[in-house]
Every structure is written in structure tokens, then in C-alpha cells.
C-alpha positions as CSV (number, residue, x, y, z in Angstrom):
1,X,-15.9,-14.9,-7.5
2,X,-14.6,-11.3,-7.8
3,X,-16.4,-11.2,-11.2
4,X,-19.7,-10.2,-9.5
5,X,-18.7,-7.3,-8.7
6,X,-19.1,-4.4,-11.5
7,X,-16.7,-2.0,-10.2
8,X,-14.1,-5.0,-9.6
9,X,-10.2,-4.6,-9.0
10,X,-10.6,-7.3,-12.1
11,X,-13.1,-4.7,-14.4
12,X,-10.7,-1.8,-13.4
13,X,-7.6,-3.5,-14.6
14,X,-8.9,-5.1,-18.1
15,X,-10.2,-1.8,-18.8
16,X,-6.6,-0.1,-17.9
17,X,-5.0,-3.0,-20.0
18,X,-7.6,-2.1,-23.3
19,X,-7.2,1.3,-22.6
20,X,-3.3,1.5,-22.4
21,X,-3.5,-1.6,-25.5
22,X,-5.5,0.4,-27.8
23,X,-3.0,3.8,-27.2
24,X,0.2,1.7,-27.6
25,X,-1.8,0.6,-31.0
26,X,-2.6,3.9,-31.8
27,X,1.4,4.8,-31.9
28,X,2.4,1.8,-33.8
29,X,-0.7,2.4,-36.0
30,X,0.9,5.8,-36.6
31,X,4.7,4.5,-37.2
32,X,2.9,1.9,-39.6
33,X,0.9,4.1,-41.6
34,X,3.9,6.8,-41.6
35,X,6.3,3.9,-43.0
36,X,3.8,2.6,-45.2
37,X,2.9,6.4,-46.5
38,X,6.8,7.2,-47.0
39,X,7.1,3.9,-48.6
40,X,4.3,4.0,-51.3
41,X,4.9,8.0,-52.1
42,X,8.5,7.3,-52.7
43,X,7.2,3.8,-55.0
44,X,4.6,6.1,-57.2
45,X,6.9,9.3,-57.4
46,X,9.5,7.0,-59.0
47,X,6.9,5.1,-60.9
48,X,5.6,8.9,-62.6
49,X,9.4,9.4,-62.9
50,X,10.1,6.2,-64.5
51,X,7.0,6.8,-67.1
52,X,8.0,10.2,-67.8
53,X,11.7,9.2,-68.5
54,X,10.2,6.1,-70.6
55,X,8.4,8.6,-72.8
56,X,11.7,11.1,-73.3
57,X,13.2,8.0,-74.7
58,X,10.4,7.2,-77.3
59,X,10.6,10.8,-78.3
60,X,14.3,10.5,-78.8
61,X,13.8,7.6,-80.8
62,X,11.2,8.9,-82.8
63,X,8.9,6.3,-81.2
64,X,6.1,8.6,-80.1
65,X,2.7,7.5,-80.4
66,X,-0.5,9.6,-80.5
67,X,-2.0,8.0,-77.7
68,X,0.1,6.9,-74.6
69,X,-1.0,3.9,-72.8
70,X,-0.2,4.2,-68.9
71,X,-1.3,3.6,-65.7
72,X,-0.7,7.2,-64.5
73,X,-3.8,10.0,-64.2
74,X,-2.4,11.8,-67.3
75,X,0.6,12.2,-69.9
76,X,1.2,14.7,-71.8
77,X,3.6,16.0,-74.7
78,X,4.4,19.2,-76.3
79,X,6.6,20.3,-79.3
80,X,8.7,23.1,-79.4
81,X,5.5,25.8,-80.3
82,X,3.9,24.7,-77.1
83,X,1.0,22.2,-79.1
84,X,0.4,18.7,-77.3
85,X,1.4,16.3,-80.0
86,X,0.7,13.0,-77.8
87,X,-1.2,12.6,-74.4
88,X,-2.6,9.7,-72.6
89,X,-6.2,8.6,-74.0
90,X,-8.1,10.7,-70.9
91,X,-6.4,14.1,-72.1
92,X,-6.7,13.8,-76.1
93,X,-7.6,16.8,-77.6
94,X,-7.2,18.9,-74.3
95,X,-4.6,21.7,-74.3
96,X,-1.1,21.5,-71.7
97,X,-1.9,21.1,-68.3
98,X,0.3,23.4,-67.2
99,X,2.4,26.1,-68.0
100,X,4.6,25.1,-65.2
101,X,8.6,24.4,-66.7
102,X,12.1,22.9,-65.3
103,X,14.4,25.9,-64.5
104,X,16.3,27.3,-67.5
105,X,19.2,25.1,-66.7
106,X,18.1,22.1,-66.0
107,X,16.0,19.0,-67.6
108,X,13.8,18.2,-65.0
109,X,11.4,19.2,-62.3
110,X,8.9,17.3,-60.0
111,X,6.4,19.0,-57.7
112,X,3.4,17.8,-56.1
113,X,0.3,20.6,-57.1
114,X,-2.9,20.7,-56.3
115,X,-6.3,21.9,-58.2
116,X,-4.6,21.4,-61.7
117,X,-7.4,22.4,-64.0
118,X,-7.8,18.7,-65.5
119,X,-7.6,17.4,-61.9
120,X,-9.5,19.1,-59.8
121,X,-10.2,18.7,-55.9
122,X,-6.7,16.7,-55.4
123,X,-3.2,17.1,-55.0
124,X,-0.6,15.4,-57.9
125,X,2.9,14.5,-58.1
126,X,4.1,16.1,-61.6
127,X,7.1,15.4,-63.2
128,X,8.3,17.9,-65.9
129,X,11.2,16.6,-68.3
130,X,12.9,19.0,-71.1
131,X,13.6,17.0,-74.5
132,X,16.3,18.9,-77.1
133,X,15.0,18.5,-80.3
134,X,16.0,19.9,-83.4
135,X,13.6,22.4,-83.6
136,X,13.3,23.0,-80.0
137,X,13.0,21.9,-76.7
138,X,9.9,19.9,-76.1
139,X,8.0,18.9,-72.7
140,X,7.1,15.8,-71.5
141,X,4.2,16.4,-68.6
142,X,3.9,13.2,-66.6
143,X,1.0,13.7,-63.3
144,X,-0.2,11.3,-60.9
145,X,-2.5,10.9,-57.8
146,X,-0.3,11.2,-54.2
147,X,-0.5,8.9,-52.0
148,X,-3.3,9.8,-49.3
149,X,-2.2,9.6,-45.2
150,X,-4.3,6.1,-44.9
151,X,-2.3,4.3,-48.2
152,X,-5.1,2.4,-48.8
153,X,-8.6,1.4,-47.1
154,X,-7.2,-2.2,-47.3
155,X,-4.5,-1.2,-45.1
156,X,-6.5,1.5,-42.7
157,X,-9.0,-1.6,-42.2
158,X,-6.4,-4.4,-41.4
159,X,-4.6,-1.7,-38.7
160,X,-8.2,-1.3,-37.1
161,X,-9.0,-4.9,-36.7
162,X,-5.7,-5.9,-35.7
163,X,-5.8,-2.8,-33.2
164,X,-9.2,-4.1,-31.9
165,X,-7.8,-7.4,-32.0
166,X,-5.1,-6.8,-29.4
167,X,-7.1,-4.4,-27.5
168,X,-9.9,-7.3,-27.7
169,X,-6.6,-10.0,-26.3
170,X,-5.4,-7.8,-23.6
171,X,-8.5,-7.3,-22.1
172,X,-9.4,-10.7,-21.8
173,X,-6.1,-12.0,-20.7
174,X,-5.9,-9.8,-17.8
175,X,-9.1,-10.4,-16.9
176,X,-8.0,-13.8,-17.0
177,X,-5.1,-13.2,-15.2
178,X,-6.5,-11.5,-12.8
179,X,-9.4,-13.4,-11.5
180,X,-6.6,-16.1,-11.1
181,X,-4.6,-14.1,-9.2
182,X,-7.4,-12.7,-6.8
183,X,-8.9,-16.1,-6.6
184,X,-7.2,-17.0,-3.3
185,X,-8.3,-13.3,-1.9
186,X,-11.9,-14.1,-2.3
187,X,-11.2,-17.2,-0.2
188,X,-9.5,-15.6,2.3
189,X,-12.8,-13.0,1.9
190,X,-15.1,-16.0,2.3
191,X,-13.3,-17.4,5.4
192,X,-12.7,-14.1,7.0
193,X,-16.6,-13.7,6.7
194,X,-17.7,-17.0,8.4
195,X,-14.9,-15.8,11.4
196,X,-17.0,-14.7,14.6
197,X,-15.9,-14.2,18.1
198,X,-17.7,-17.6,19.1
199,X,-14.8,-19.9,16.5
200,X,-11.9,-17.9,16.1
201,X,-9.9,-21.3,15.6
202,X,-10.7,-20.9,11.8
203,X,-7.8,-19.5,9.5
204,X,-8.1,-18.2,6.1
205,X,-6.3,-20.9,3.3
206,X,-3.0,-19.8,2.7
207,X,-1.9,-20.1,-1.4
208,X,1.1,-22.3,-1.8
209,X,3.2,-19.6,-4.2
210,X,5.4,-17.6,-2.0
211,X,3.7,-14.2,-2.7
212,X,2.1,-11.0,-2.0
213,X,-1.5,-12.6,-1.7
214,X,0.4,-15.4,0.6
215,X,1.8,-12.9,3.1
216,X,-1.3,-11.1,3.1
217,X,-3.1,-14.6,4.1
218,X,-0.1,-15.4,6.5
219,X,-0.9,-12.0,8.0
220,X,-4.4,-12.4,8.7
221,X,-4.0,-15.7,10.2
222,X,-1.0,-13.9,12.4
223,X,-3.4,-10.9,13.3
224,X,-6.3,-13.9,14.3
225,X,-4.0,-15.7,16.6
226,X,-3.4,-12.5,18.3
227,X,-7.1,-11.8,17.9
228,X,-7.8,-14.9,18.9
229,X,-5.1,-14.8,22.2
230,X,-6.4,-11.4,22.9
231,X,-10.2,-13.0,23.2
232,X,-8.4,-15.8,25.3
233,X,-7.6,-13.2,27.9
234,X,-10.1,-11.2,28.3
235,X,-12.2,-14.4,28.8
236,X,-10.0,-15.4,31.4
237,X,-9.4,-11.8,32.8
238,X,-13.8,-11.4,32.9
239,X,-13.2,-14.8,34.6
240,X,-10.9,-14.3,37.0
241,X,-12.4,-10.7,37.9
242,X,-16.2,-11.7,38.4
243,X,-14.2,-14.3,41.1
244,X,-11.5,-11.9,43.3
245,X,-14.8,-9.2,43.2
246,X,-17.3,-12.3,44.3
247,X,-15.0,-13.4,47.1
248,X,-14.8,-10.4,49.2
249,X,-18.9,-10.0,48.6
250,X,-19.4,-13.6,49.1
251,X,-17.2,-13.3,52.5
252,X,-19.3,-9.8,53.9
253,X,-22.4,-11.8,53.0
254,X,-21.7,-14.9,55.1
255,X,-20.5,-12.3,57.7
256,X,-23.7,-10.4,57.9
257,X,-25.8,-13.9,57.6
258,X,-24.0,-14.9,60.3
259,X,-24.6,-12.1,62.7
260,X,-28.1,-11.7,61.6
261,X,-28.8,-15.0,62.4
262,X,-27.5,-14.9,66.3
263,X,-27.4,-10.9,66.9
264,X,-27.1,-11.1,71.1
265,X,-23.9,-13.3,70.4
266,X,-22.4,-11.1,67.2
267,X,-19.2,-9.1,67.9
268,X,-20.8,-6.0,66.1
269,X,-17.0,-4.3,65.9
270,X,-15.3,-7.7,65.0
271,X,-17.9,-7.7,62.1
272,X,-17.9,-4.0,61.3
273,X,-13.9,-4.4,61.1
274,X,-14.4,-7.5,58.8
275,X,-16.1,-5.7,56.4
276,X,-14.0,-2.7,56.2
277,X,-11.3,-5.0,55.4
278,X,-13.2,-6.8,52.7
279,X,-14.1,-3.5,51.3
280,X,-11.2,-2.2,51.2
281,X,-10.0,-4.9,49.1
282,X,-13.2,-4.8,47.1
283,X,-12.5,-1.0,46.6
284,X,-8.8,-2.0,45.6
285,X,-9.9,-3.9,42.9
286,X,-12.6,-2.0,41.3
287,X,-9.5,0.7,41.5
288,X,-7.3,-0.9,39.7
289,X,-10.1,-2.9,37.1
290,X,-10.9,1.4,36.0
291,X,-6.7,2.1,35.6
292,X,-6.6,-1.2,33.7
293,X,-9.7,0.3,31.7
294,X,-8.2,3.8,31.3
295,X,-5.2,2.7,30.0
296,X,-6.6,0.0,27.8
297,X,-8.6,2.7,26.0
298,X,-5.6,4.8,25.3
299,X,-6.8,7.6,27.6
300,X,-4.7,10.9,27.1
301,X,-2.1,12.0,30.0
302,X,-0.4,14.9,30.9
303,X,3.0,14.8,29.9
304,X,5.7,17.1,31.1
305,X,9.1,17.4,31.9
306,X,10.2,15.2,35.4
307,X,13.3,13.9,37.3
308,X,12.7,10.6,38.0
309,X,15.3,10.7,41.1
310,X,13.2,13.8,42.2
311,X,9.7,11.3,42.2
312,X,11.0,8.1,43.8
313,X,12.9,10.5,46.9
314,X,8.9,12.1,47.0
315,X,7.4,8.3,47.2
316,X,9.9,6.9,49.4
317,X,9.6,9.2,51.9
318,X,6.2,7.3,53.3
319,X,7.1,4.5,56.2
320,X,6.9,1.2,54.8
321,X,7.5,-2.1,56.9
322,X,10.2,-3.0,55.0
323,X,13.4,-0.9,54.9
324,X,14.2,1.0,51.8
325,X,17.8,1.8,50.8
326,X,17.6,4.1,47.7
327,X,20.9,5.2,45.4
328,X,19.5,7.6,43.2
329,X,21.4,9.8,40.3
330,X,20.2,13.2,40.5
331,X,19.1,14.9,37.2
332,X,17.5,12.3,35.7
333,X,14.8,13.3,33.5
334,X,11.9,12.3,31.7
335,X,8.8,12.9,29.8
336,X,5.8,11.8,31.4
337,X,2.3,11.9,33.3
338,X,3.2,12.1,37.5
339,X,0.8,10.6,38.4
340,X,1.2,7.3,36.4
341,X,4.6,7.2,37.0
342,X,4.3,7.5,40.9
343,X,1.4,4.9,40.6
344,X,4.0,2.8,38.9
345,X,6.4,3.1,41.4
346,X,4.2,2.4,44.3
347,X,2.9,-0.6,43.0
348,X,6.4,-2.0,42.0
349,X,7.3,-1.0,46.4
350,X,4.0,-2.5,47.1
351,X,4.8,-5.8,45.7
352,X,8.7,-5.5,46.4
353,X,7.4,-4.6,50.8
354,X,4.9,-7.8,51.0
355,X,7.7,-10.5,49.5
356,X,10.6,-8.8,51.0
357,X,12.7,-10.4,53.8
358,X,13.7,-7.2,55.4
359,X,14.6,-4.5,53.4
360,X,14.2,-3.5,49.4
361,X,16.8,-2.0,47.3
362,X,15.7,1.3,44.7
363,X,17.9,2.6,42.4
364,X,17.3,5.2,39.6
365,X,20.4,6.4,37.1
366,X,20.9,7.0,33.9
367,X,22.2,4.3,31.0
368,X,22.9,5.4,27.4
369,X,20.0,7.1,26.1
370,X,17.3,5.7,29.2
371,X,16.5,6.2,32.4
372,X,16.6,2.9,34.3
373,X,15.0,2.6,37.5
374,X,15.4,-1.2,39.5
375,X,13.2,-2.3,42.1
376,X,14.9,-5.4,44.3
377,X,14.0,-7.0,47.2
378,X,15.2,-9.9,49.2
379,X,12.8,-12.5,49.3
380,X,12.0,-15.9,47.5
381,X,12.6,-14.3,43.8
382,X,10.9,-15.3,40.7
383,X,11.3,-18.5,38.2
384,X,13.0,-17.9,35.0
385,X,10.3,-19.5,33.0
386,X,7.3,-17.6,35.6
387,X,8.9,-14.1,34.9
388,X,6.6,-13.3,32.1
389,X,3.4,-14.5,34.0
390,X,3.5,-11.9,37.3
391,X,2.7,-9.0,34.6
392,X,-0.6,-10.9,33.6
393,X,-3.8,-10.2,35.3
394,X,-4.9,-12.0,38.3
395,X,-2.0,-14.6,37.6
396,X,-1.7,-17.0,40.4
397,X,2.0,-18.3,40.8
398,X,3.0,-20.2,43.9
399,X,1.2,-19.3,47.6
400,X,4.8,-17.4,48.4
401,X,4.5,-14.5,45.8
402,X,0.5,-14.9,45.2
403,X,-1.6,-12.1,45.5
404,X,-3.1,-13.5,48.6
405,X,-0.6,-11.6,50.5
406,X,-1.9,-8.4,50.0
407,X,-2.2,-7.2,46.3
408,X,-5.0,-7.7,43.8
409,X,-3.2,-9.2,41.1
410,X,-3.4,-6.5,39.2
411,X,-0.3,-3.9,40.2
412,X,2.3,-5.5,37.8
413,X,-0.3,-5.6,35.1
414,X,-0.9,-1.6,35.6
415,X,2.8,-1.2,35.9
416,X,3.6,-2.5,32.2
417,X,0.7,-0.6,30.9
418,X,1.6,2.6,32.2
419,X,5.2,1.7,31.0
420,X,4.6,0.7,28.0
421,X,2.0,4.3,27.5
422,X,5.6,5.9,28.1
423,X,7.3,4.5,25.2
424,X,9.3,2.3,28.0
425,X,9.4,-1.3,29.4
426,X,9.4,-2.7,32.7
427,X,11.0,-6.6,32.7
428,X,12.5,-8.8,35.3
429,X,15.2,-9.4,35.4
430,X,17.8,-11.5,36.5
431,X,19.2,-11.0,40.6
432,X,21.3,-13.1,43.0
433,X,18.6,-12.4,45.6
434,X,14.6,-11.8,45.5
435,X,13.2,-10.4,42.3
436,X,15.0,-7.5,40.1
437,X,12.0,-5.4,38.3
438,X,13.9,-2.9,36.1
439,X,11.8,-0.2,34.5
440,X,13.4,2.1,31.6
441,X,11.8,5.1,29.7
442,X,13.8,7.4,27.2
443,X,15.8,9.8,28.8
444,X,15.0,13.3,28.2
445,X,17.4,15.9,26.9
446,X,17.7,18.9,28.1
């Protein structure tokens, strides 16, 4: 499974999850213990309020004892001549805490201090009240502890295990989730791996949730039927190839056997004609077999500015058995390499001449934003269903359009290659006589 890995997409995103859980916790922690502060601080200032109002009324009433029970750090009272005449057991005997007093028109005032002599080292909420007596006004000195940032360590710990809690859940969970999700990945891993060249009629397991992971498998198997057609092809192409370059060898051989074998009878110029023929086609084919290879491996052309009416008046101008009748729009232009353009063209009038009747029809003008350029001649045409085929190499179709005629099976191929290098196609096309090749490439703009 993905777990083995220690660097895993699975590792990465359970530690992403903890790490953004435990921030997130870290805010609401904060908001928490902010809430939680504001709500205790306000509870024990009203509390020390409360107590400090409580002892006004037993001084009021006459009610005042010695010794003040609360819960509060300290309590203190003093008469009129500034003496403490009651005070909570922890500050009997001690003199006034402070000399700190409401304002001269008011009867209370609360303050939080810090370092008051009988408390020091912390910070206090005190609550001064003024009492009118008879004699006087007297104080009523009420102090208590504020509230510290945490509340309490009960609290502090509960927020920390809950935090590590949740960071603890997250972590897990989308590890959890995660493996799940990835599962079918390392599948598709595992099958890819066991894929060689030798069985590509293996496919990786596609999940059945309509999802990312299930496009990605879809994909692959997509990319290994290509893969797999591509193989196909070249196996057929190596094929075919070892046998069109074996049949003109095979042919000088038995040639030269023969001769060898009966030298007073041989026709020495007969034979030496023989084989300049079979070379020639031998030569043909190695020829095109090193385009076919060029192009294949994406070698890089010249590319420069031509008119394409300009190139096809320059190639028709060589005598051909076949007459050519050319209509061509002058200023059409295109980006491309000369040389592989012309080669296109004279391999589209090669095959056009040796399955024409009597004459083929070239015609170059522009359409929109292309350049189209139509080969036709006037002979037996193509099939519908066989159009695709002629552009594959070494295809044989029927003995009327085979490459037995002349060509090496390989000019249409080399055509659509050198098209398609151009940003162009080359398709054919429907005609009421003989076969209609159209080639178009984007037009230039001046």
C-alpha cells in the first residue's frame, strides 16, 4: 500500500490536516479562554462588589462584626479617624491597605492594583465603598485575586487534551481517508509495473466511482491502446520493411546466381540493367525508410516564408507521362521547409502519374484562413472505407493502385508526416473521377 512509503502523498496530508487541526484549535482555544476570562473576571469583580456592598449594609445596621468571614483575599473597615475597626481574619491587627479613596463625590471606586503591601507579587480587583456615618464617613476596603489569562488549570488542561484530541482525530481520519482514496492508484501502479512491451493487452483496473482517480485509470488504459496500436505498427512496419528491402536483394541475388552459374550464355547488359533497376528501388526505399525516420524523430526544418502557387509552377515544370493541367491562385503563402513541401508535392504527382488515365488535375488557392492544394487524377479512385489505409506504410490495397506499380508504399505515408510537421492535413477526399488528395496548411498573413 501507499503506507510504505515515508514521504507518502498519505504522510504529507495527515500531517497538513494535524498541522492546520491543531492552528484552528489554537484560535478557538483563544476565543475560549478569552470568553471564559471575560466571563469569570466579570463573575468575581461582582462577587468583591457584592461582599463589599454586603458589609456597607451591616455597618448601616449596626451589624458589624470584628472579624468578617468571606471568601475574598481581604476585607477591611475603617471609621471616620482612619482606624480599621473590622477586617477579615488574615488582616486582623494590620493597619488600611491602602490609602487609595472614591473621588470626593462619589461612594464608590473599583480598580484592579497590583503589589498592594499585604498582597504582594499579584494584581487585585479592589472595591472601595464610602459609608456616611454620624461621625464621619467610613471605608469599606473589599480586595480580591483577578482572574489569570488561563481561568483555571482545570480548564487550560481540558482545552489541551481536547486540542490534542482533534489534532489526534484529524490525522487519523485523513490518513484513513486517504489511503482509501489512493488505494485504486496503487493498483493502477502495480499493473502499470507488470506492463512490458511483450503483453501490452493488460489494462490497469478501473474504480467504479466516476472520479478523478477513474479518469486517470481511463486515461492510462487510453494512452496503452495507443501504446499498444503504436507497437502494432511498428511490428508490422519492421515487418513489411525487412520484406520490400529483401525482395529486390533476393531478386539481384538469384540474378547474379544465375549468371554465375552459366557465364558464356549470361546477357551481361540484360543483367547489369536488372540490377540497376532493383537498386534503384532498393535505394528508393532506404530513401524514404531515413524521411520516415527524420520526421518520426521530430527533426528541426527551415521554415520561411513561401507561395505555394510559386512551388507547385517550379515542380510542375518537369515532363511527366501524364498531362498536367494546373489552376493555381497566385499569392498564396505559407510558412514552411521547401524542401519538404516540394517532396510532398512530388510524391502526391508521383502517385497521381502511375494511376492516372491520361492526365492529372493540380490546383492550389486559397480558402478562409488555409491554403488548399488538390491533387486529382483520372484513374480507378479509391474506396470510401480504403481512404484511410493508402496513408499507412507499405499498405497493400487492390493490384490497381498497389505499390507494385512503381512506388514504395511509402510516399503517402511521408506526405501526411510532412503535413502534419506543418500544422496541416492531407485527406482524401471525395471526387467524381480517380482519387481527390487535398492538402491544406494555414495560410500566411502578410
Amino acid at each position: 500500500m501507499i503506507t510504505r512509503y515515508g514521504r507518502s502523498v498519505r504522510t504529507r496530508l495527515a500531517l497538513l490536516a494535524g498541522i492546520a487541526t491543531a492552528l484552528i484549535s489554537v484560535v478557538v482555544n483563544g476565543f475560549v479562554l478569552y470568553a471564559l476570562h471575560s466571563a469569570a473576571s466579570d463573575y468575581r469583580k461582582t462577587e468583591v462588589i457584592n461582599t463589599g456592598l454586603h458589609v456597607v449594609h451591616l455597618v448601616k445596621r449596626g451589624e458589624l462584626p470584628t472579624v468578617i468571614s468571606s471568601n475574598l483575599d481581604g476585607i477591611q473597615v475603617v471609621n471616620a479617624s482612619g482606624r480599621v475597626v473590622a477586617s477579615t481574619a488574615n488582616l486582623a491587627g494590620l493597619p488600611r491597605m491602602t490609602d487609595m479613596l472614591p473621588s470626593e463625590f462619589s461612594a464608590h471606586r473599583a480598580a484592579e492594583v497590583c503589589d498592594l503591601p499585604y498582597f504582594p507579587g499579584t494584581c487585585e480587583f479592589l472595591a472601595i465603598f464610602r459609608v456616611y456615618e454620624q461621625d464621619g464617613d467610613w471605608l469599606v476596603y473589599a480586595v480580591d485575586a483577578l482572574v489569570p489569562w488561563y481561568v483555571h488549570p482545570g480548564v487550560l488542561a481540558a482545552l489541551v487534551a481536547a486540542s490534542v484530541l482533534l489534532v489526534a482525530l484529524a490525522s487519523f481520519g485523513v490518513s484513513r481517508v486517504v489511503a482509501r482514496t489512493l488505494a485504486p492508484v496503487e493498483e493502477i501502479r502495480d499493473k502499470l509495473a507488470q506492463i512490458t512491451t511483450s503483453d501490452l493487452g493488460k489494462r490497469v483496473p478501473v474504480p467504479r466511482k466516476a472520479n478523478e482517480i477513474r479518469s486517470l485509470a481511463e486515461t492510462a488504459n487510453q494512452t496503452l491502446d495507443r501504446l499498444e496500436a503504436a507497437v502494432e505498427q511498428q511490428r508490422r512496419f519492421a515487418s513489411d520493411a525487412s520484406h520490400d528491402l529483401r525482395s529486390p536483394i533476393t531478386a539481384m541475388r538469384a540474378q547474379v546466381e544465375e549468371a554465375m552459374l552459366h557465364p558464356g550464355d549470361a546477357d551481361w547488359q540484360e543483367i547489369g540493367q536488372a540490377l540497376v533497376a532493383s537498386l534503384d528501388r532498393l535505394q528508393a526505399i532506404v530513401s524514404d525508410l531515413l524521411t520516415l525516420a527524420k520526421l518520426d524523430a521530430g527533426a528541426p526544418t527551415a521554415r520561411e516564408p513561401l507561395d505555394l502557387s510559386e512551388l507547385v509552377a517550379a515542380e510542375t515544370m518537369r515532363q511527366r507521362s501524364k498531362k498536367l493541367i494546373t489552376t493555381l491562385q497566385p499569392g498564396v503563402l505559407v510558412t514552411g521547409d521547401r524542401l519538404q513541401l516540394a517532396r510532398l508535392l512530388t510524391n502526391l504527382l508521383d502517385n497521381a502519374e502511375r494511376h492516372a488515365e491520361s492526365n492529372v488535375i493540380v490546383t492550389v488557392r486559397r480558402i478562409d484562413a488555409n491554403a488548399m492544394l488538390e491533387v486529382l487524377d483520372d484513374g480507378g479512385g479509391i474506396a470510401p472505407d480504403q481512404r484511410e489505409l493508402v496513408f499507412q506504410r507499405f499498405t497493400r490495397l487492390d493490384a490497381s493502385r498497389s505499390r507494385d506499380a512503381g512506388g514504395t508504399g511509402l510516399g503517402l505515408s511521408i506526405a501526411r508526416d510532412i503535413a502534419q510537421n506543418h500544422h496541416g492535413t492531407l485527406t482524401l477526399e471525395d471526387s467524381d473521377t480517380g482519387a481527390r488528395f487535398v492538402l491544406r496548411l494555414p495560410i500566411r498573413e502578410i
